[in-house]
C-alpha positions as CSV (number, residue, x, y, z in Angstrom):
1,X,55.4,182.5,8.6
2,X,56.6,180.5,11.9
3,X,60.0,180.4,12.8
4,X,61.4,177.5,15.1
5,X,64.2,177.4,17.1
6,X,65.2,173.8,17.4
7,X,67.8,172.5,19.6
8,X,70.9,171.1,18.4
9,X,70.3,167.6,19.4
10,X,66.9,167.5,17.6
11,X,66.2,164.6,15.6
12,X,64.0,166.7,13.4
13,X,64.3,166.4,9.8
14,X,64.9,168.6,7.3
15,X,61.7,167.5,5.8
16,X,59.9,167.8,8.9
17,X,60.8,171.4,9.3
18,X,59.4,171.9,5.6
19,X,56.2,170.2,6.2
20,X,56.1,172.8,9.4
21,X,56.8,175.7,7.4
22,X,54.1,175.2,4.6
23,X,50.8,173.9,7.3
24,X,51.9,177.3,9.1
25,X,50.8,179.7,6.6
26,X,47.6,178.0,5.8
27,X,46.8,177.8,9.1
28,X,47.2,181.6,9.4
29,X,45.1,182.4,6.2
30,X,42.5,180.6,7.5
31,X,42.5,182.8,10.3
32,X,42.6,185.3,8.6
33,X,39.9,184.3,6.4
34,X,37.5,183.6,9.6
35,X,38.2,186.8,11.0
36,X,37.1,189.0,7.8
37,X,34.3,187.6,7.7
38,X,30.5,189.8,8.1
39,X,27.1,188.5,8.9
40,X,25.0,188.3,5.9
41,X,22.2,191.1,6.0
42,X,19.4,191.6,3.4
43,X,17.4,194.3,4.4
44,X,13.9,195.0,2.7
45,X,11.8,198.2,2.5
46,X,8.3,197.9,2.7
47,X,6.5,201.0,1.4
48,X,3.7,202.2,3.4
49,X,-0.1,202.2,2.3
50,X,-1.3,205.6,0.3
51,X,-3.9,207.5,3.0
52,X,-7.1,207.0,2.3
53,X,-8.2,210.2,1.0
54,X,-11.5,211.9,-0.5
55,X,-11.9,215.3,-2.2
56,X,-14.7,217.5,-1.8
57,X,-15.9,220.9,-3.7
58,X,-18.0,223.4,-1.4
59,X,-20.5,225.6,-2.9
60,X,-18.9,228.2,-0.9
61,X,-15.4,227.9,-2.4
62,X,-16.1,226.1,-5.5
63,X,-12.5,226.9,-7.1
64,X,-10.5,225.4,-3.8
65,X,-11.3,221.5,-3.3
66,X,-11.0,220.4,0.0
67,X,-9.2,217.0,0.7
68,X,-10.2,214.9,3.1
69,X,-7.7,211.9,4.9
70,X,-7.4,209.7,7.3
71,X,-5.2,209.4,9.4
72,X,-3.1,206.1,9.8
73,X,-5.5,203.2,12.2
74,X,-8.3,204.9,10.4
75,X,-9.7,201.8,9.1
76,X,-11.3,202.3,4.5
77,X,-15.0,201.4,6.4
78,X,-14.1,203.7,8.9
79,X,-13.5,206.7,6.7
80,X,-16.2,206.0,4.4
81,X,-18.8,206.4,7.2
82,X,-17.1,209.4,8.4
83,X,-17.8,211.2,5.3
84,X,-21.3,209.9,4.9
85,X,-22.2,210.4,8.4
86,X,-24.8,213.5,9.9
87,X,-21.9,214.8,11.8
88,X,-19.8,215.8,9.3
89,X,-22.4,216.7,7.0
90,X,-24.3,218.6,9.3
91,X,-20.3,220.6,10.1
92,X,-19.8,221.4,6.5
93,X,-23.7,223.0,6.6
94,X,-22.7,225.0,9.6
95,X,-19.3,226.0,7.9
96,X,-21.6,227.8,4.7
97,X,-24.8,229.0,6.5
98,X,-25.6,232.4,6.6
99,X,-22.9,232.9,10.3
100,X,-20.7,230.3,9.2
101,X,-16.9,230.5,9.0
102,X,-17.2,230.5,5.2
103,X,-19.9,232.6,4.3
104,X,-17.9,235.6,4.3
105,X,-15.2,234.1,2.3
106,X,-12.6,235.5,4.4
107,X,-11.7,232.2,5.3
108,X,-10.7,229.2,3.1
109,X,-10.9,225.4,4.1
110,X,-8.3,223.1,3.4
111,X,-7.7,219.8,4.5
112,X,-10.0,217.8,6.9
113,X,-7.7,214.9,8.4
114,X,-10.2,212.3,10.1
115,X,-8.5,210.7,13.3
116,X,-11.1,209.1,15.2
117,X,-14.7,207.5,14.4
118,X,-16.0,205.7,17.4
119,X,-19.1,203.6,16.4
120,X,-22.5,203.7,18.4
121,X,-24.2,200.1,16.8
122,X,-24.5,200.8,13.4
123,X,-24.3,204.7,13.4
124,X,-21.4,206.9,14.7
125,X,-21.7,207.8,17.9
126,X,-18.6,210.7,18.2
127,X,-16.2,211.7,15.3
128,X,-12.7,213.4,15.8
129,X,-11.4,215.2,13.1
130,X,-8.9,218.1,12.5
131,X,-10.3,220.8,10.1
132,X,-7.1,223.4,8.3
133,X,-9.1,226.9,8.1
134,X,-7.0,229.2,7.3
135,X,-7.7,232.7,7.3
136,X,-7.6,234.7,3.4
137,X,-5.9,237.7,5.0
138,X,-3.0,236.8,7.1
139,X,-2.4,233.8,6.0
140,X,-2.8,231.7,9.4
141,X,-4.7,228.7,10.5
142,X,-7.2,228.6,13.1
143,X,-7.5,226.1,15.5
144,X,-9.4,223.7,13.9
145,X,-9.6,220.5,16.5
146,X,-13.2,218.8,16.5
147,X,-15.3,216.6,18.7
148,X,-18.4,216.1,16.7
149,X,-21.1,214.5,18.1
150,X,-24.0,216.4,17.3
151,X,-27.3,217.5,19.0
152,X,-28.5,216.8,22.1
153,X,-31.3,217.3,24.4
154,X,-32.1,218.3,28.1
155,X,-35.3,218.8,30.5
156,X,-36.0,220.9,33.4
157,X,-38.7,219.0,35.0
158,X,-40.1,221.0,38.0
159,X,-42.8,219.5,40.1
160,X,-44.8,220.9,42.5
161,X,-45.9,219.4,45.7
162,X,-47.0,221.3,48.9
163,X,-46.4,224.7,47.8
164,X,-42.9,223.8,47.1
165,X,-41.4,223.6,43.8
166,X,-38.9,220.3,43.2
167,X,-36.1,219.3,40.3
168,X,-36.1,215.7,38.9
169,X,-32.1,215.2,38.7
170,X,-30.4,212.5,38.0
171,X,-27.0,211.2,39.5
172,X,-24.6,209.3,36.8
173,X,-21.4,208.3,36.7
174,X,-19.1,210.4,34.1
175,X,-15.7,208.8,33.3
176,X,-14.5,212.0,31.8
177,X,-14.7,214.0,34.8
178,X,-13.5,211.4,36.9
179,X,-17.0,211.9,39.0
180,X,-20.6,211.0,40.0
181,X,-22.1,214.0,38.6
182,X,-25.7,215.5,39.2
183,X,-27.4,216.7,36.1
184,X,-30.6,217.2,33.9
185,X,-31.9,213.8,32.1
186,X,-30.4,214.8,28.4
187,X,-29.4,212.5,25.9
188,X,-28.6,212.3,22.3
189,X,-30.6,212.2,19.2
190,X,-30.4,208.6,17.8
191,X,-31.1,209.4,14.5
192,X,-31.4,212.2,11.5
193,X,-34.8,212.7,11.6
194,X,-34.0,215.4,14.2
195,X,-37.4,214.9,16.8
196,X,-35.8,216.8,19.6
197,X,-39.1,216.1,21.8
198,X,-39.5,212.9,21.2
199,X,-36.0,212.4,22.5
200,X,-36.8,214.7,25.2
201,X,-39.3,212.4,26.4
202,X,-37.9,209.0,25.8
203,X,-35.0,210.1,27.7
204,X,-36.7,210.7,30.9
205,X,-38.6,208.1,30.6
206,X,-35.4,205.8,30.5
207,X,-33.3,208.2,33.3
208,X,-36.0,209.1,35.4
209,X,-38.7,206.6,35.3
210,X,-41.3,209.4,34.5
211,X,-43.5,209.1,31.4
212,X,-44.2,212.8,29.7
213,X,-46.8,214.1,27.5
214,X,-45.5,215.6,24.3
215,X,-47.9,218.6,24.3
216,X,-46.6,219.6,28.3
217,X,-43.1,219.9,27.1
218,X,-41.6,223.3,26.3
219,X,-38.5,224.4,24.2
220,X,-37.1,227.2,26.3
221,X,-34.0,227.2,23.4
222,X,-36.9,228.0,20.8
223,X,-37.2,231.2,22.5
224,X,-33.7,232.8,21.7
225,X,-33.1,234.8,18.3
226,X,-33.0,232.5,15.4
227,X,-29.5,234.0,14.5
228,X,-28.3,231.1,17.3
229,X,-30.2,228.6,15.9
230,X,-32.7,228.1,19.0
231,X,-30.1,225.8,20.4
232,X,-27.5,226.3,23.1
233,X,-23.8,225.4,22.6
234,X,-21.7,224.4,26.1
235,X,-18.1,224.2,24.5
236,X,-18.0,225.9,21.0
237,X,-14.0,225.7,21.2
238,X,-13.9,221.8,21.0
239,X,-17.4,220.4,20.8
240,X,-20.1,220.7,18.0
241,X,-22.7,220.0,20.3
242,X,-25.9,221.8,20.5
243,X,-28.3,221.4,23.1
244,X,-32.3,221.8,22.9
245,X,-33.7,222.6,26.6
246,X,-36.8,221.5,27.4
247,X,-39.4,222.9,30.0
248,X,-42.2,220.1,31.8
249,X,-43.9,221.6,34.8
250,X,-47.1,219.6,36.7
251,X,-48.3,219.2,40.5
252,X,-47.6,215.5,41.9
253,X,-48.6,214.3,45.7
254,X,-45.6,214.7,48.1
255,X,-45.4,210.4,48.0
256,X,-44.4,210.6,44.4
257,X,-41.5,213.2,45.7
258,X,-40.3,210.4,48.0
259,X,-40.9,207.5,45.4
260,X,-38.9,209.3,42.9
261,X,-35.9,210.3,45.5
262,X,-32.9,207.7,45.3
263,X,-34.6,205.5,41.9
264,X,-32.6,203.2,40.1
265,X,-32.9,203.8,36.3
266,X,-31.5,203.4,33.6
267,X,-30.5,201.5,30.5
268,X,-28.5,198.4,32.7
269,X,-27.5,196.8,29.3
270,X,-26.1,199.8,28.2
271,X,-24.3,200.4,31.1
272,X,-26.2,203.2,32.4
273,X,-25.8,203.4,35.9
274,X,-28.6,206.1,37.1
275,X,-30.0,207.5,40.2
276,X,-33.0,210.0,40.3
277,X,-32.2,213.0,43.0
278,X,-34.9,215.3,43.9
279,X,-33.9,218.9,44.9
280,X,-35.7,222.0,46.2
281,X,-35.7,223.8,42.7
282,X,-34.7,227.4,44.8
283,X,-31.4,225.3,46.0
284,X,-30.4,224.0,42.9
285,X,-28.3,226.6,41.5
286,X,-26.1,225.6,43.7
287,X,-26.2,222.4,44.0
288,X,-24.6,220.8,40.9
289,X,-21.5,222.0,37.9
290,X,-23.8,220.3,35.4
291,X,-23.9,223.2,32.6
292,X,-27.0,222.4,31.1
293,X,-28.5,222.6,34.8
294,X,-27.4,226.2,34.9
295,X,-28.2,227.1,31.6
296,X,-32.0,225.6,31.8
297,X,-32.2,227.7,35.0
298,X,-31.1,231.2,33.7
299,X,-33.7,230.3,30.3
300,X,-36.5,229.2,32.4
301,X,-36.3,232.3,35.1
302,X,-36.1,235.1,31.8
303,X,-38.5,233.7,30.1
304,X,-40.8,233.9,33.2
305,X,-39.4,237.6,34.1
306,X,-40.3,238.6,30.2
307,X,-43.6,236.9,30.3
308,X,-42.9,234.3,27.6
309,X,-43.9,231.3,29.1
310,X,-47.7,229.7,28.4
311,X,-49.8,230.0,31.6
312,X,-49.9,226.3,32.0
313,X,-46.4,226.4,33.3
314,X,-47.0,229.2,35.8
315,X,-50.0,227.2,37.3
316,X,-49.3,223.7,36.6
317,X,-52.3,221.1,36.9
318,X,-51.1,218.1,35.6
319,X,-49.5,215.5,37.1
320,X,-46.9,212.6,35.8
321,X,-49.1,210.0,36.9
């Protein structure tokens, strides 16, 4: 309520001062009214999609399913190729064979959650994944992080050329690493048929310009105890990757030598960028990081030392051309 003080001489009438006293109030309960009032809100929930999810029962632990699921931007096509792919078939062989993590059955497999698929065409190239292992006696999990992306080959190729023995390198560039790095042609089997020298050939045909006989090439890997499978393995704590090494040895003319040295190869449409190096083979030991250099190098001088190499690589007639 309003009060007014009016002046004596005010011609104000009685009725006036009424009228004043009853548009007061409703003025003030319309302020009020104004001031109580709240924006109007609705707010929704939106449940999230079930993971995708797929159960499977191992011949090694028969009574303990193991659920696989993917993880969230893991798209149903995705998934569904992940399970049905070579590499994650070929991991659940591993896991059971006769020195696999389950054989024993002191460990149990849980839970496979699929993170990553990244597709090659129309086969996948590399799979991530995150495997629960867990370990029947204590009770703890094992790191389980996986990079799958299966076998792989490499070749020595050592040519001889006026009494001195060369290595057919190649320099590519490696995002990874951040560098230009110098390695063995290798590349990775395009298919489940698993022909390890065929793709030993076809990939130094396409990296180093060189066309190989299959009957010169030799598996230095096939000569190491079948317990490791006849295959080496660079990074067994993240990477299923296993490597077949291959041997080629022949005489060339020292113009091939200089033909070879500084090539341009390549698949350009696939955005292999690729230059052939030639090295004194005595040299490069030292010469390059690449680990499937060093490890071709320490199978290829043992095998020599315990006589297990044919004769044809210890006196080489053939040539590449």
């Amino acid at each position: 309520m309003f009060f007014f003080k009016l002046p004596l001489h005010s011609s104000m009438s009685c009725f006036a001062l009424a009228k004043c006293s009853v548009i007061a109030p409703s003025l003030s309960l319309l302020h009020q009214t104004r001031r109580s009032r709240r924006p109007f809100c609705l707010k929704m929930s939106a449940e999230s999609p079930p993971p995708l999810t797929h159960s499977l029962v191992l011949p090694s632990q028969p009574s303990q399913p193991v659920q696989v699921v993917a993880a969230p931007g893991v798209s149903n096509s995705d998934f569904r190729s992940a399970i049905d792919s070579s590499l994650f078939k070929q991991w659940l062989k591993n896991l059971q064979s006769e020195t696999g993590i389950l054989a024993s059955g002191a460990f149990l497999l849980k839970r496979v959650l699929v993170q990553g698929v990244d597709m090659f065409g129309q086969r996948i190239g590399f799979l991530k994944f995150k495997a629960d292992i867990f370990c029947q006696q204590t009770g703890n999990k094992v790191p389980g992080i996986v990079f799958a992306r299966g076998p792989a080959v490499a070749v020595l190729i050592l040519l001889d050329s006026d009494g001195e023995t060369y290595a057919v390198l190649t320099e590519q560039v490696r995002v990874p690493t951040g560098r230009l790095v110098l390695e063995l042609p290798a590349g990775m089997l395009d298919d489940d048929k698993g022909d390890f020298v065929g793709t030993a050939v076809r990939e130094v045909e396409e990296e180093a310009g060189i066309h190989l006989n299959l009957e010169d090439m030799v598996d230095l890997t096939a000569l190491l105890d079948p317990s490791t499978g006849c295959r080496v393995i660079p990074s067994p704590g993240g990477c299923d990757e296993e490597i077949s090494v291959f041997l080629y040895r022949g005489y060339v003319d020292k113009e091939v030598i200089t033909q070879l040295q500084g090539k341009e190869t390549g698949l350009r449409d696939h955005g292999e960028l690729i230059k052939v190096r030639v090295v004194p083979y005595a040299k490069l030991w030292r010469m390059t990081a690449d680990a499937k250099v060093l490890m071709a190098i320490a199978l290829y001088e043992m095998a020599k030392k315990e006589g297990l190499l044919p004769s044809k690589i210890l006196s080489p007639n053939s040539s590449i051309y």
